[in-house]
N, C-alpha and C positions, 0 to 999 in steps of 0.2 A: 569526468570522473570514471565513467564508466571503460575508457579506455585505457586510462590511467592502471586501473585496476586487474587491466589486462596483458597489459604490459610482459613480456617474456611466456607470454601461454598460448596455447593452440585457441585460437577463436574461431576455429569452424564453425561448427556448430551454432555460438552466439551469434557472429555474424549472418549465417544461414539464415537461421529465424528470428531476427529485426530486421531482415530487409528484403525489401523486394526485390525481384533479378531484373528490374531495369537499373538498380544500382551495380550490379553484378557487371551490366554492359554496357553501361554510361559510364561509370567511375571508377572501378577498381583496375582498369586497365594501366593507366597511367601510373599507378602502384607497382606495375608487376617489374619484377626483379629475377625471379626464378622459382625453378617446381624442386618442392622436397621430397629424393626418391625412396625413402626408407622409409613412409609414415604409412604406419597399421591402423587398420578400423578394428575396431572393435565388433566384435558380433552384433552387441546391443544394441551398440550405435547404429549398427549399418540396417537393424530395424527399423528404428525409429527415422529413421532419415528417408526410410521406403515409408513410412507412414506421411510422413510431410509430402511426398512424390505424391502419394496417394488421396489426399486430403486435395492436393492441388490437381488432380486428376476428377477429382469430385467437384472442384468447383468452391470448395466450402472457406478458399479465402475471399472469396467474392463476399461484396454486403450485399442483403438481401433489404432493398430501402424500405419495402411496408413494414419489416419490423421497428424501424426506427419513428413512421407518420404511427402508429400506434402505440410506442411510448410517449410520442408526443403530445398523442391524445390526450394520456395516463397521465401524465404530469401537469397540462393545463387543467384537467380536472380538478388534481391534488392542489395546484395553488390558488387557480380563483375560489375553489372550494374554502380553503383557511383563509384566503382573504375576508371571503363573507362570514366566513363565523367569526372570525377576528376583528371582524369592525362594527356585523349586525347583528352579534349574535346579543341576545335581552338577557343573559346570565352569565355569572364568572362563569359559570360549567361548559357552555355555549364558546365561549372564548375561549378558553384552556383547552376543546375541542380542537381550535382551530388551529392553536399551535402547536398542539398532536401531527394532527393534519399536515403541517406545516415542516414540523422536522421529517415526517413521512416523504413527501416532496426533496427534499435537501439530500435526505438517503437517498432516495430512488434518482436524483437528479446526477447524483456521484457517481452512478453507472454508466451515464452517458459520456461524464465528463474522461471517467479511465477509458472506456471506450476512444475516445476523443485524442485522450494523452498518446496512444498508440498506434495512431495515426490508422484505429481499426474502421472508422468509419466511409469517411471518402477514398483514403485510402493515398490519398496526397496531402502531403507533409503539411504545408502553408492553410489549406485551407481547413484541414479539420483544428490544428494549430491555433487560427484563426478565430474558429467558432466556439475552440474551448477557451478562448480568452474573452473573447465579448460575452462565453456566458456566465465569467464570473459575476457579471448584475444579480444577475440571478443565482448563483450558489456562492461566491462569494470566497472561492479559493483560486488561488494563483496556477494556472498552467504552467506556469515556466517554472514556480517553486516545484510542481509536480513531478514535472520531464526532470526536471534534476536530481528528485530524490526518489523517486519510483523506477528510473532504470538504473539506477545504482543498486537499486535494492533485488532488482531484479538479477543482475549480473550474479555479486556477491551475495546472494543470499544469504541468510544468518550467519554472515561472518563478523565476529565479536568487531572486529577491527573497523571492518569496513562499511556495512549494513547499516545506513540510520533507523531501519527499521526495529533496531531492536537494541539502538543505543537512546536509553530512556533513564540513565543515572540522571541525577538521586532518587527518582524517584520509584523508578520500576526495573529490576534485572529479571533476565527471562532465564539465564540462565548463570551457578556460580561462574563460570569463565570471564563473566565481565565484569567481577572484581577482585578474579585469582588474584592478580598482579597490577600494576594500572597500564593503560595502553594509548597510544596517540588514536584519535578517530581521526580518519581521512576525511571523513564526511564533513565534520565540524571543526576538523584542525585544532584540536585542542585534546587537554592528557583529561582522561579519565578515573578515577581514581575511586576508593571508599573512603567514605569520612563519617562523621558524628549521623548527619542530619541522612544521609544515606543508608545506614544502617538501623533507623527507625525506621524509615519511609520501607525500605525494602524489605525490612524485615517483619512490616506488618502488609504487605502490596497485596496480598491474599485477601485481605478484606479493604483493600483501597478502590480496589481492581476495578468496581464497576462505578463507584462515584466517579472516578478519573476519565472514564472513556463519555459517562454522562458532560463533562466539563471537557474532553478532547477538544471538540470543535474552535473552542476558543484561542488553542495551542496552534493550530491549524492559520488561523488568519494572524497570526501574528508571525510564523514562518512565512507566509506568504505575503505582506509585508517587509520585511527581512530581507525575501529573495529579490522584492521589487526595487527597491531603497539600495542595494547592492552596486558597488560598480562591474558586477561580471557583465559581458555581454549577453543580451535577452535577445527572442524575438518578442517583438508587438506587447515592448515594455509601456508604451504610454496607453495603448487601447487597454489591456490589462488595470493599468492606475484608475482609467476613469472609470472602467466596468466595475470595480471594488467601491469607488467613490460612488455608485450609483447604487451597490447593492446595500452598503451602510445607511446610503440617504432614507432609503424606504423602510428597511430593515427598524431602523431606530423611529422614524416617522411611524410606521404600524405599529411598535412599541407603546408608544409614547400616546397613542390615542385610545389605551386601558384608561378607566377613571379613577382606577387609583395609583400610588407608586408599587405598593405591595404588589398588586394584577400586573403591571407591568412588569417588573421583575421577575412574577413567574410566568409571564407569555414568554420572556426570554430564556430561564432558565427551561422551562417542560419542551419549549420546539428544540432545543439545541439537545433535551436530555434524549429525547428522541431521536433525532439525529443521528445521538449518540450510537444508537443500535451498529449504524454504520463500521464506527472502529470495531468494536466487537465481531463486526465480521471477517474484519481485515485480521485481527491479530489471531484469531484462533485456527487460521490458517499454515501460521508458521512457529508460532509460542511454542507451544510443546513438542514443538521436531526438533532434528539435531542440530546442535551450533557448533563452529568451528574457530579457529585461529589463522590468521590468514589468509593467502589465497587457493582456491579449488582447481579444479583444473588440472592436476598431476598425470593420473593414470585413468585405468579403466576404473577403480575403485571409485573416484572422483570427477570425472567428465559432466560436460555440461548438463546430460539426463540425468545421471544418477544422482547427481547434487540437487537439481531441483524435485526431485524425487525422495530425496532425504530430508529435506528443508520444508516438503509443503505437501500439507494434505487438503484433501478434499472433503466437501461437506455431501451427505446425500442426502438428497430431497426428490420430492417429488414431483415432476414433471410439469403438474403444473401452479407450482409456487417458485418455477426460476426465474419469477421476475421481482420477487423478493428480494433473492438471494443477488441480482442484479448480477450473474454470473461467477460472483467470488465463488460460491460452491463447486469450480470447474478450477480451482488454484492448479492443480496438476496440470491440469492439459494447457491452461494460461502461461503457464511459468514456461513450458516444453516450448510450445508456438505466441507467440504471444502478439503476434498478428493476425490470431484467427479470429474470426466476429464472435462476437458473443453468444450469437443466434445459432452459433454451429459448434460450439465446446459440446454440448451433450454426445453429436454425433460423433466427433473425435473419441471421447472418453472409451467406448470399445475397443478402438482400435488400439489403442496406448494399454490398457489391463488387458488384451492379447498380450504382448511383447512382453509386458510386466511379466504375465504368470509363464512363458517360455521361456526368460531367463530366470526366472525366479528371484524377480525384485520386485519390494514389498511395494502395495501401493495401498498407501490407506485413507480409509474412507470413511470414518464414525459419522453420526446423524450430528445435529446440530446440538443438541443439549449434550450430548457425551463428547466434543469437541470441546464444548463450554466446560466440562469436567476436567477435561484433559488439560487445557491452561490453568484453571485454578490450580489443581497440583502439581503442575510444570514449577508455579509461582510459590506455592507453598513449600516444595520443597527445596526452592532458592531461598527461601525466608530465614529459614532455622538455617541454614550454611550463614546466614548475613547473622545473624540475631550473635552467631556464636563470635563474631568477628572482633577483633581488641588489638590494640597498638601492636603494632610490629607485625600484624598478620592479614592478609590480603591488601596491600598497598595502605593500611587504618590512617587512615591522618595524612595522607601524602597528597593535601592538596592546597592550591591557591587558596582559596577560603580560609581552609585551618591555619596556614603560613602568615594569612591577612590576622586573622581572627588573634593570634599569638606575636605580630608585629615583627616575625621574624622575615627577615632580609632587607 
């Protein structure tokens, strides 16, 4: 998909930073065809492109492995910890603790695993691949659904068309564009549309907003099922099956060992709503930036920086809560390089708001709760555009459902 998506456009820069230069000299030879002598850089670009020289002059694509033996630390804490309150604890409070505890873990486990998707850890394909498959036991989402839909997201960044990121009809639009007119998604290969049940949902998402990301997690293993079950071709489709079949067996087994059905139901509901935190970090990243139609990539206006510069902001915090933040708070510098370790976005961040403030593009950086502001009235003001919506106007009715629902065709 993600090449798909490229298709007819200048991929420097993308390709630049997803790959390493021993793909550079191992593989793209056998590619070559000819050099194009009239292509201009751009000033900006040709910044930023001395900044990745420079970053790799630094050293700073290198992993740095104690940071990783002390997340490790961090997260066996967090799970034997919820284990024990979740199986010893002498009160509901004690237990409900646990799966606090527990969705804490789940969040914090999703850093290693994006870490992992991006082949930022070992640093070769196969075996970080690997690790993040076997450890869906433990967190319980599909790698390969990820690779698939996190570097699509990445390429096309809030592109109405192409982005699954921020294709979430009927239930949530981030922005009117995605139900101006209706549009095929590439993603899901299927037309998008407004209808009945979409125009409530959407047109109340302002106050949905955070029940839904509480109940994400759910949406989550059922795409990653989906992607497993698929006949596209996967890597380490059957260790992936078993590691989900091993994260469910335990998962519902600690469930199921509350004393009553109500306690069970809310060990599953309170760790997953926690969890939840997680999507709330993701989306307030790109919600409220700009969306487009299309593909990027045109001009300077549009090139691979300035899109992900338009499309994604960064969270500021403090230094030493960015293991919280599990690096999402460095969405800029992630989106720019997105090979770089996690452990080393902070240091990049200067380098890149140099460049910004020399060309004078914007780079923005709200705290965490004015970020959380800024989606809700991203969303709010998609609401009232939906709420006003009526036959004949933004695609109203033009869908399979309504066509079913009306027995027409």
């Amino acid at each position: 998909l993600p090449m798909e998506n490229m298709a007819g456009k200048d991929c420097t820069d993308v390709f630049a930073n997803y790959h390493a230069a021993k793909v550079y000299k191992n593989m793209l030879p056998c590619y070559y065809v000819g050099e194009v002598s009239d292509y201009k850089v751009y000033p900006h670009v040709a910044d930023f492109r001395r900044v990745r020289q420079e970053l790799l002059r630094r050293g700073l694509f290198e992993t740095d492995m104690r940071f990783y033996w002390k997340m490790a630390s961090w997260h066996a804490l967090l799970f034997f910890g919820a284990l024990y309150m979740s199986l010893g604890g002498a009160s509901t409070a004690v237990r409900m603790a646990g799966a606090a505890v527990m969705g804490i873990f789940w969040q914090q486990l999703a850093g290693i695993g994006h870490d992992l998707g991006h082949s930022g850890v070992t640093h070769v394909f196969w075996k970080d691949h690997l690790i993040g498959s076997t450890m869906a036991s433990l967190m319980g989402l599909s790698t390969c659904w990820w690779k698939r839909n996190h570097n699509t997201h990445h390429v096309v960044c809030n592109s109405v068309e192409h982005d699954p990121d921020i294709q979430h009809m009927p239930i949530l639009a981030v922005t009117p564009r995605v139900f101006a007119k209706p549009y095929w998604s590439t993603y899901y290969t299927k037309w998008v549309s407004m209808d009945g049940a979409a125009k409530f949902l959407v047109g109340n998402q302002h106050f949905i907003f955070y029940p839904m990301m509480a109940v994400a997690r759910f949406n989550l293993y059922v795409q990653s099922w989906v992607q497993l079950l698929s006949s596209e071709r996967l890597h380490y489709r059957k260790v992936e099956i078993c590691a989900m079949l091993v994260y469910f067996c335990w998962v519902v087994k600690l469930a199921t060992c509350m004393p009553t059905w109500l306690e069970m139901l809310s060990w599953l509901l309170t760790s997953h709503a926690v969890a939840g935190i997680l999507h709330v970090q993701i989306v307030i990243s790109h919600w409220a930036m700009e969306t487009y139609h299309g593909h990027a990539y045109n001009d300077e206006t549009d090139d691979w920086y300035i899109t992900q510069l338009k499309t994604t902001m960064n969270v500021d915090t403090f230094p030493m809560l960015d293991f919280v933040h599990i690096g999402l708070q460095f969405q800029i510098e992630h989106h720019l390089y997105p090979r770089l370790p996690r452990h080393n976005l902070r240091k990049a961040k200067g380098l890149v708001m140099d460049v910004c403030k020399k060309h004078d593009i914007h780079y923005h950086e709200p705290g965490f709760f004015q970020a959380n502001i800024e989606t809700i009235r991203a969303l709010y003001r998609t609401a009232l555009i939906a709420k006003q919506s009526n036959k004949g106007s933004h695609g109203f009715y033009e869908s399979a459902l309504w066509d079913g629902m009306l027995l027409a065709g």
